[in-house]
LUMTI-155219 format. One record per residue (C-alpha): residue in one letter; x, y, z negated; residue number from 1. Coordinates in steps of 0.5 Angstrom, whole numbers. Layout:
BEGIN
 code    px    py    pz pos
    a     X     Y     Z NUM
...
END
This chain:
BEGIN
 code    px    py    pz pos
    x   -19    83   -19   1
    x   -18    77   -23   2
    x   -18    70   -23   3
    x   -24    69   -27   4
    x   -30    68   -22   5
    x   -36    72   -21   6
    x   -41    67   -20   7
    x   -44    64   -27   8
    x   -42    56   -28   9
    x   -43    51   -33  10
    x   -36    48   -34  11
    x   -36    40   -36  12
    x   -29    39   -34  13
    x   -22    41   -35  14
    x   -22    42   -27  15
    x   -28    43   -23  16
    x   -28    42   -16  17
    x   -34    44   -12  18
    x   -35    43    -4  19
    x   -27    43    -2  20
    x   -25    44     4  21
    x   -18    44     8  22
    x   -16    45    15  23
    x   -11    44    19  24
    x    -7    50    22  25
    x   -12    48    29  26
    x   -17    49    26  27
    x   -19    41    24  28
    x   -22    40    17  29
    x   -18    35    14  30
    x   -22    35     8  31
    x   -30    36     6  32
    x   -35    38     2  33
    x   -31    34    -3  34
    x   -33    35   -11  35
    x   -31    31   -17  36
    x   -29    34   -24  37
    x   -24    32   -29  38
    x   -25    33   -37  39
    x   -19    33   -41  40
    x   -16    26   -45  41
    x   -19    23   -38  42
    x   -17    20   -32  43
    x   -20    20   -26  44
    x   -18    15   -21  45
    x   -17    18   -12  46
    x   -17    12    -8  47
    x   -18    11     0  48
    x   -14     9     6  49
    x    -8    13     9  50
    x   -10    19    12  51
    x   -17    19     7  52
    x   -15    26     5  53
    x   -14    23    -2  54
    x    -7    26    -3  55
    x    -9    33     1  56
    x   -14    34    -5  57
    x    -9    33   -10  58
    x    -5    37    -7  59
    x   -10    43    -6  60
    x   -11    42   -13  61
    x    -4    43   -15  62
    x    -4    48   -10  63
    x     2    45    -6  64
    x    -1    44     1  65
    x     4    43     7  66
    x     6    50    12  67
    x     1    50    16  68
    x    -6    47    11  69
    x   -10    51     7  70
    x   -16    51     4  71
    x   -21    55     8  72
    x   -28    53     4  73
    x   -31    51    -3  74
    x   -28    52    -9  75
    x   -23    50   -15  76
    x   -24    52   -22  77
    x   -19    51   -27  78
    x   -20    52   -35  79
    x   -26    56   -32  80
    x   -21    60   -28  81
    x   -23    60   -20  82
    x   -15    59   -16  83
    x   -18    59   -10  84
    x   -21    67   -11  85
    x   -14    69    -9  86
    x    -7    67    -7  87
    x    -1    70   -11  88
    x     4    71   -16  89
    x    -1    70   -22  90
    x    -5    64   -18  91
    x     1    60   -17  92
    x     4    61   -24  93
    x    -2    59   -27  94
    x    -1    52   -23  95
    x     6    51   -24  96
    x     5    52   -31  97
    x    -1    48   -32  98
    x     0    42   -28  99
    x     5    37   -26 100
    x     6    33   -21 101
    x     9    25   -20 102
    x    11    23   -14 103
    x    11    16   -10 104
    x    18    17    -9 105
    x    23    19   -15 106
    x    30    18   -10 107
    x    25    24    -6 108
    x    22    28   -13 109
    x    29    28   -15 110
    x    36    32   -12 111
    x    41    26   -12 112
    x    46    32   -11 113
    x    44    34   -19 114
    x    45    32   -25 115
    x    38    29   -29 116
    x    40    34   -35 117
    x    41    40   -29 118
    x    34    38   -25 119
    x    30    38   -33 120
    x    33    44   -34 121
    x    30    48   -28 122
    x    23    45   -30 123
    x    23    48   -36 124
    x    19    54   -39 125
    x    23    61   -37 126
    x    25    62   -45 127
    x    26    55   -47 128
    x    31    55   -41 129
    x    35    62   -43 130
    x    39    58   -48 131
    x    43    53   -47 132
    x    43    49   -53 133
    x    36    50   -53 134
    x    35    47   -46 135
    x    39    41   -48 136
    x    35    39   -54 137
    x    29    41   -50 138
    x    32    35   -45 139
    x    34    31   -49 140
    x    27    31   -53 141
    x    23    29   -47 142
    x    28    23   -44 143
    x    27    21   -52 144
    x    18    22   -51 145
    x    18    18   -43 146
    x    23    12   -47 147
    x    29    14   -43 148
    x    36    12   -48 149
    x    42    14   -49 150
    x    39    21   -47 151
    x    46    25   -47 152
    x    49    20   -42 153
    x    42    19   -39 154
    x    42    27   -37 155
    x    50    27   -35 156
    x    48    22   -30 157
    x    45    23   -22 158
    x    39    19   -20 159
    x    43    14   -15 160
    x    46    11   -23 161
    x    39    10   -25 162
    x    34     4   -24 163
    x    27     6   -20 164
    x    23     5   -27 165
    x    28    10   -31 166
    x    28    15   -24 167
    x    21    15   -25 168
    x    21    17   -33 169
    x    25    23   -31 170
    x    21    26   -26 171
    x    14    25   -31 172
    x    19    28   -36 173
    x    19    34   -31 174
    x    13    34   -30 175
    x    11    35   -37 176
    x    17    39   -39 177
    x    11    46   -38 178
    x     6    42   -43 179
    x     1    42   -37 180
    x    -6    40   -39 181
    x    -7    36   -32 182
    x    -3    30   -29 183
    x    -3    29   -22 184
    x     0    22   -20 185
    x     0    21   -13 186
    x     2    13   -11 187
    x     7    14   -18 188
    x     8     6   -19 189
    x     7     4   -11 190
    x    14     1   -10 191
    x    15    -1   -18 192
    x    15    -8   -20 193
    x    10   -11   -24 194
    x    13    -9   -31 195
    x    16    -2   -29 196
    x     9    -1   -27 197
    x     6    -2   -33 198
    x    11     1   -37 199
    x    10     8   -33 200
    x     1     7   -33 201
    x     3     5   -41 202
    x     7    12   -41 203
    x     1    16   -38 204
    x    -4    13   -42 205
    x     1    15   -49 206
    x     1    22   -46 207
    x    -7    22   -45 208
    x    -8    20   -53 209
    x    -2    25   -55 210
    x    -4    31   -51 211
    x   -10    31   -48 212
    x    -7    31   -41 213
    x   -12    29   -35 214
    x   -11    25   -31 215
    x   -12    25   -23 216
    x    -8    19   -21 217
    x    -8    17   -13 218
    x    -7    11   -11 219
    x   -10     5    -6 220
    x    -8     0   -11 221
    x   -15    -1   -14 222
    x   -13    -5   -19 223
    x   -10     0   -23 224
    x   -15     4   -22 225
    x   -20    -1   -24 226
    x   -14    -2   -31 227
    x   -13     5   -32 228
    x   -19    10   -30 229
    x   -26    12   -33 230
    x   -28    15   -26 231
    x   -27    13   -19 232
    x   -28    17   -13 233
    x   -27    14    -7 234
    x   -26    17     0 235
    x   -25    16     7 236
    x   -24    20    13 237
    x   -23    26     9 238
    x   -30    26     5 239
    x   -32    22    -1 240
    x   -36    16     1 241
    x   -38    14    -7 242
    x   -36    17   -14 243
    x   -38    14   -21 244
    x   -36    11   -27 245
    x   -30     6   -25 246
    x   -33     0   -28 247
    x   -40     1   -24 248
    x   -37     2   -17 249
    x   -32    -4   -18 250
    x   -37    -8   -20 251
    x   -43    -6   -16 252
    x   -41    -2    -9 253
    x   -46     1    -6 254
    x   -43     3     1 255
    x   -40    -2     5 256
    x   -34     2     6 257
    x   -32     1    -3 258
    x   -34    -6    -1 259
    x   -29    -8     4 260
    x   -23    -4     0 261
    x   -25    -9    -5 262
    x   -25   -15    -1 263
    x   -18   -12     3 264
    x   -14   -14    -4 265
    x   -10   -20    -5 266
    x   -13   -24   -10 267
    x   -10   -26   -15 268
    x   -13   -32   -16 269
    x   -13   -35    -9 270
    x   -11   -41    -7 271
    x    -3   -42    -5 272
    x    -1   -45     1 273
    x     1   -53     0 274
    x     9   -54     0 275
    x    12   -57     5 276
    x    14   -65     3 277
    x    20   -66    -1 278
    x    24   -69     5 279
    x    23   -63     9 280
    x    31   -61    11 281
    x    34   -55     8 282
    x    34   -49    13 283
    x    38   -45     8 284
    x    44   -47     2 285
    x    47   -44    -3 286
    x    52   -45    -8 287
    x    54   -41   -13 288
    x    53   -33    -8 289
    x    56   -28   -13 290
    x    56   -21   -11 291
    x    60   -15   -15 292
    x    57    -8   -15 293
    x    63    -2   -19 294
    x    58     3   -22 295
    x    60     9   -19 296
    x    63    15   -24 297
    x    65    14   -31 298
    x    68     8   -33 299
    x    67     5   -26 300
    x    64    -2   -29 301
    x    62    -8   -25 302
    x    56   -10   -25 303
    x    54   -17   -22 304
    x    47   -17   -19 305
    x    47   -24   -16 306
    x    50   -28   -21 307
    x    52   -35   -19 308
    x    46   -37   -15 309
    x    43   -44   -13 310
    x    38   -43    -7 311
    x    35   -49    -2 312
    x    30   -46     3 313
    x    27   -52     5 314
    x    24   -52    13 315
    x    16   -50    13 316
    x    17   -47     6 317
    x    15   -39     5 318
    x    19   -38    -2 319
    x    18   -32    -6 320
    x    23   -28    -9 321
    x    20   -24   -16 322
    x    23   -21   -22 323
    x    24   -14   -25 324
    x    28    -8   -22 325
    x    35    -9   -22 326
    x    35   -16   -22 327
    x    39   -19   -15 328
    x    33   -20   -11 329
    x    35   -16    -5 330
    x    42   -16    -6 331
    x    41   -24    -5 332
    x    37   -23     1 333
    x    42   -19     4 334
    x    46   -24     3 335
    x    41   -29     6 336
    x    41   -25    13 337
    x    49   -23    14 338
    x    47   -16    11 339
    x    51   -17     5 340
    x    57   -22     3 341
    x    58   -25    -2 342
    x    64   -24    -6 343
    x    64   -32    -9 344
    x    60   -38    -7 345
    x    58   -41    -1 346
    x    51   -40     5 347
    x    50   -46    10 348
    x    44   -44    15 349
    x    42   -50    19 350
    x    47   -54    16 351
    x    53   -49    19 352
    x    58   -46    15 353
    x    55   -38    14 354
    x    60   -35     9 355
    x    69   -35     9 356
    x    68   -34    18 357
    x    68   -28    23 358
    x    63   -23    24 359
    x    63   -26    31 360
    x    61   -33    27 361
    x    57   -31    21 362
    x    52   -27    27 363
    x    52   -34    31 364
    x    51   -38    25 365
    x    45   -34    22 366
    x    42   -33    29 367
    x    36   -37    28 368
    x    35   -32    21 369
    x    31   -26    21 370
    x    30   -20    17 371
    x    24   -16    17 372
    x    24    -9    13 373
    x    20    -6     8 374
    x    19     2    11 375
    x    16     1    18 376
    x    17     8    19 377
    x    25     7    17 378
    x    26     1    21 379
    x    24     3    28 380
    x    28     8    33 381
    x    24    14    34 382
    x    26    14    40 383
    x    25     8    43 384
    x    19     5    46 385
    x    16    -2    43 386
    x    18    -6    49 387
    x    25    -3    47 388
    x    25    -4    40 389
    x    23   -11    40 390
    x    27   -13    46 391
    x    33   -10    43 392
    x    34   -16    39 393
    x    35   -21    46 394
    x    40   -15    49 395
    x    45   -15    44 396
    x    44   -23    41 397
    x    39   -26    46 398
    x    40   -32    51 399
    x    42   -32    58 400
    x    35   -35    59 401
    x    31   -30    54 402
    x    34   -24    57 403
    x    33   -26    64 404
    x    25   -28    60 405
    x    25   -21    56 406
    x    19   -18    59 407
    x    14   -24    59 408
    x    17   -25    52 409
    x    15   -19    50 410
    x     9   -19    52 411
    x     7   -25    49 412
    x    10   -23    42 413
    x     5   -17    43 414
    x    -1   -21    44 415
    x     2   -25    38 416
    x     2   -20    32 417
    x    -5   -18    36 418
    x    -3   -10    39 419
    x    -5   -10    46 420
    x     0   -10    51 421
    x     1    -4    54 422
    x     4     0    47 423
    x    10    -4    50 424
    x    10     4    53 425
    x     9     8    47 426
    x    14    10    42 427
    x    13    10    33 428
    x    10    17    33 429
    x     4    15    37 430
    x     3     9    33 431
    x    -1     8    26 432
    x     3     5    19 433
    x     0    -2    20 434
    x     2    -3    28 435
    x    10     0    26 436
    x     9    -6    22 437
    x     7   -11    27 438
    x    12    -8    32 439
    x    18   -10    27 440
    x    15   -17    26 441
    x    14   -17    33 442
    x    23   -16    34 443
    x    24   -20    29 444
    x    22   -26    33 445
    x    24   -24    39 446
    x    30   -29    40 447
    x    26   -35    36 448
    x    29   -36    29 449
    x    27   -42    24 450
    x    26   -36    18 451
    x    24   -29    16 452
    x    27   -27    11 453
    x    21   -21     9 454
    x    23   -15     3 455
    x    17   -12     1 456
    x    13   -13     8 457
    x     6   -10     5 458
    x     8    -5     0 459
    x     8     1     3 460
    x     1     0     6 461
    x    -6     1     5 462
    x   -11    -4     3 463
    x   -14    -6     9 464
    x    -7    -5    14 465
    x    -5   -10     7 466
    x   -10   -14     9 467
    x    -8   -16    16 468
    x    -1   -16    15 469
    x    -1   -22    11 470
    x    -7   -25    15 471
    x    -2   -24    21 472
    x     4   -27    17 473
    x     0   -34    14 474
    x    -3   -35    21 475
    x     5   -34    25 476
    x     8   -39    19 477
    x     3   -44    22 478
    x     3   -43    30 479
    x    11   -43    30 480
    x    13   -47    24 481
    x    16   -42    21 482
    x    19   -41    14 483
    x    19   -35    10 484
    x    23   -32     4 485
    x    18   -26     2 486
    x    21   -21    -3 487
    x    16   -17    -7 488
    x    14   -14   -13 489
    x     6   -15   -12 490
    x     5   -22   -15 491
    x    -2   -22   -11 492
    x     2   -22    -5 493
    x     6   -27    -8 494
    x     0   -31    -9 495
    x    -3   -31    -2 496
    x     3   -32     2 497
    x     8   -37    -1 498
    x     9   -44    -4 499
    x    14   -43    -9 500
    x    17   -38   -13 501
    x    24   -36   -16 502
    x    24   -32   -21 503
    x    31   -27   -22 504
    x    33   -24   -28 505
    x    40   -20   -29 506
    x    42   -24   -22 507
    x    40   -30   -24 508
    x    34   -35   -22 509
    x    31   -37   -29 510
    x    25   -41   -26 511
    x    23   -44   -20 512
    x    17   -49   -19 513
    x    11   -48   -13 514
    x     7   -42   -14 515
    x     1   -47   -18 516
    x     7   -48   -23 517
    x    10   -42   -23 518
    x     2   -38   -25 519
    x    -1   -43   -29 520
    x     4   -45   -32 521
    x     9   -41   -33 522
    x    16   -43   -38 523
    x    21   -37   -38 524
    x    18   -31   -42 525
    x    21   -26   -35 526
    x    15   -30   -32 527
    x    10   -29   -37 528
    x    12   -21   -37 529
    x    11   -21   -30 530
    x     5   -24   -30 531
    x     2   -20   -36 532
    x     3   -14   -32 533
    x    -1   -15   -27 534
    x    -7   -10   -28 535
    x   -13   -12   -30 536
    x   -11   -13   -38 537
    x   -12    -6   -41 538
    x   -14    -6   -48 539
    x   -14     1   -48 540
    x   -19     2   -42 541
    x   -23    -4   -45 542
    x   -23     1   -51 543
    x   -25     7   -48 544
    x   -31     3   -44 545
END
């Protein structure tokens, strides 16, 4: 028996996917009657919310489903050859071979125990591999083709030594290293910021026109997909809701639920909030705040990744940090809430000395500064219950008055970030990414701060849980005069939630003004960078369409 089907076909693409069905080990389908086709040289965009199946397709595609899923109907030709006719050696061989995968994370794709010239090599073809001197050259030519420099330094390093953008170079580079013919990027350029994330859609769109990759990428974030595909495929609750050439769907939706994913994004064009006046007294100063970092391994350089900066976070403002990767913005807000000490420089939050005191005295002194994570997954214990997560922060820095009130306090900051009360008794596995989130914003508040400081607080959600954060944390500012310090790499974020702006580069703020200022007139070439990348600009999509 071969892997060739039986059944005659007409073949319009590379991959043919026709009625796809995945089930659970229970028996639950969690993919159905999906079909969508991908031709060489082309891209087809994957979108949906968390827990849509997107991901599961892709995966069903690359043949690499979890323990316990499988594909229990429909069928998958690839070049003509039905994969799911049989499960073995031959299959598999034909799938790793003919497809690379890049995933969200490359801290997670890449062993941090391993070399980057180490993790190349085992990616390479078994004949190529052989050869030492050939894998090398092999390697290094790969580094050289994703836009990675000093490619022998570059292979003698270990992922923590490399930026995000540059991890992400050498996991494509990976998932090339076979010369596949399909490209399937899942999330690939969701937690990058705007320029890193052009420079790594650039890369995909070069390897299409170099060597007739298709390309399946999956993503919430329809604008990439609306920048950088020719076909659209949207999917909910494990079924395709609508399917067409991406220009025609994003421009005439014909369910409501396409609909309503689009309404979902931040819009890049919104009206920002008004800034405070100008009198309004500073919450948080700082003068000069230097930190040092010694770059692990050769030579052990130092490297400054905040570099005599100069802040004023006024009462009522929400002031957005940005910049590109490595430029200080979350290490100067570690600073900003006592996670990090400065090694020069000064922080007065509220008017009282924050740095040069005792652990004791800095908690004090930051008691009305908060911070809220990025990974809601991450930030909560696992084995807590909501009502113990938010009311931690009252046991361990709370008021007399605030732990003799922890249960109605509690219960109020519930009905605030709108989560019923009686999740106070469910822990973070019985919970969705959004409500995690909403219970770290909820802690977060739990002993009355004057200022949150956010990292991130949208990027790992989906579009419609994106939406409801931010809506969430604008109505917040408003009903309990908060301020906010926002860290983010979506520059539509920026734009929706924040007054002002500072821009970062090589840990310096070479820019500041009001978020008007800052997108409509931009001064430094940093800022016009970001804003440039922000999707939408594609000349070769418009080419292509």
């Amino acid at each position: 028996m071969t892997l060739l089907s039986e059944r005659p076909r007409v073949r319009t693409g590379l991959v043919e996917v026709d009625g796809l069905r995945v089930t659970a080990r229970n028996g639950r389908d969690l993919v159905s009657d999906v079909s969508l086709s991908i031709a060489p040289g082309r891209a087809v965009g994957l979108v949906g919310e968390s827990g849509s199946g997107k991901t599961l397709t892709a995966m069903a595609i690359a043949g690499l489903l979890p323990t316990g899923v499988r594909v229990s109907g429909g069928r998958i030709d690839f070049d003509g050859l039905d994969v799911t006719a049989r499960d073995d050696l031959t299959a598999r061989t034909l799938l790793r071979d003919r497809i690379g995968v890049v995933f969200q994370n490359p801290t997670v794709a890449l062993n941090p125990r391993l070399p980057i010239g180490a993790q190349l090599r085992e990616a390479l073809p078994a004949e190529i591999r052989r050869s030492r001197s050939a894998s090398a050259r092999r390697s290094r030519e790969l580094l050289d083709y994703v836009g990675i420099e000093r490619a022998d330094e570059r292979l003698a390093a270990y992922p923590h030594e490399l930026s995000g953008g540059l991890n992400q170079r050498v996991v494509i580079a990976t998932a090339i290293a076979r010369s596949p013919s399909l490209l399937i990027a899942d999330e690939a350029t969701t937690a990058l910021d705007a320029t890193v994330q052009r420079q790594v859609l650039d890369l995909i769109d070069r390897l299409r026109d170099d060597l007739g990759l298709a390309v399946l990428l999956v993503s919430h974030d329809i604008g990439v997909i609306a920048d950088r595909t020719e076909d659209i495929v949207v999917m909910a609750e494990g079924r395709v809701r609508e399917r067409g050439r991406t220009d025609e769907v994003l421009a005439a939706p014909r369910v409501d639920y396409t609909r309503e994913l689009l309404a979902a994004m931040p819009d890049i064009d919104a009206e920002p909030p008004l800034p405070p006046p100008l009198d309004a007294p500073a919450v948080l100063v700082g003068r000069g705040l230097t930190r040092n970092f010694v770059r692990p391994g050769r030579g052990r350089a130092r490297i400054s990744a905040v570099d005599g900066v100069d802040l004023d976070v006024r009462q009522g403002q929400s002031l957005g940090i940005v910049g590109e990767s490595g430029s200080g913005k979350t290490t100067l807000a570690r600073i900003l809430v006592g996670l990090d000490r400065p090694d020069a420089g000064s922080l007065h939050a509220a008017g009282v000395p924050v740095t040069g005191r005792s652990v004791t005295a800095r908690r004090r002194s930051l008691s009305g500064v908060q911070f809220v994570f990025q990974d809601p997954y991450l930030a909560l214990d696992p084995l807590q219950t909501v009502a113990d997560s938010i009311g931690e922060p009252i046991d361990l820095g709370g008021t007399p008055q605030q732990r003799r009130e922890r249960r109605d306090i509690i219960d109020g900051l519930l009905d605030d970030v709108r989560l019923p009360r009686d999740y106070a008794h469910r822990r973070p596995g019985e919970l969705s990414g959004g409500q995690r989130q909403r219970v770290v914003i909820a802690r977060a508040l739990a002993t009355g701060p004057r200022v949150l400081v956010a990292d991130e607080p949208v990027a790992a959600l989906d579009l419609h849980v994106q939406d409801s954060i931010l809506k969430l944390l604008a109505r917040l500012r408003e009903e309990r005069q908060l301020t906010y310090v926002v860290i983010s790499h979506d520059l539509a974020v920026i734009r929706q939630l924040c007054t002002d702006v500072a821009v970062m580069r090589a840990g310096q703020i070479v820019e500041r003004g009001t978020t008007t200022q800052i997108f409509d007139f931009p001064t430094h070439s940093v800022t016009r960078s970001l804003l440039a990348a922000i999707p939408g600009g594609n000349p070769r999509k418009r080419a292509v369409l």
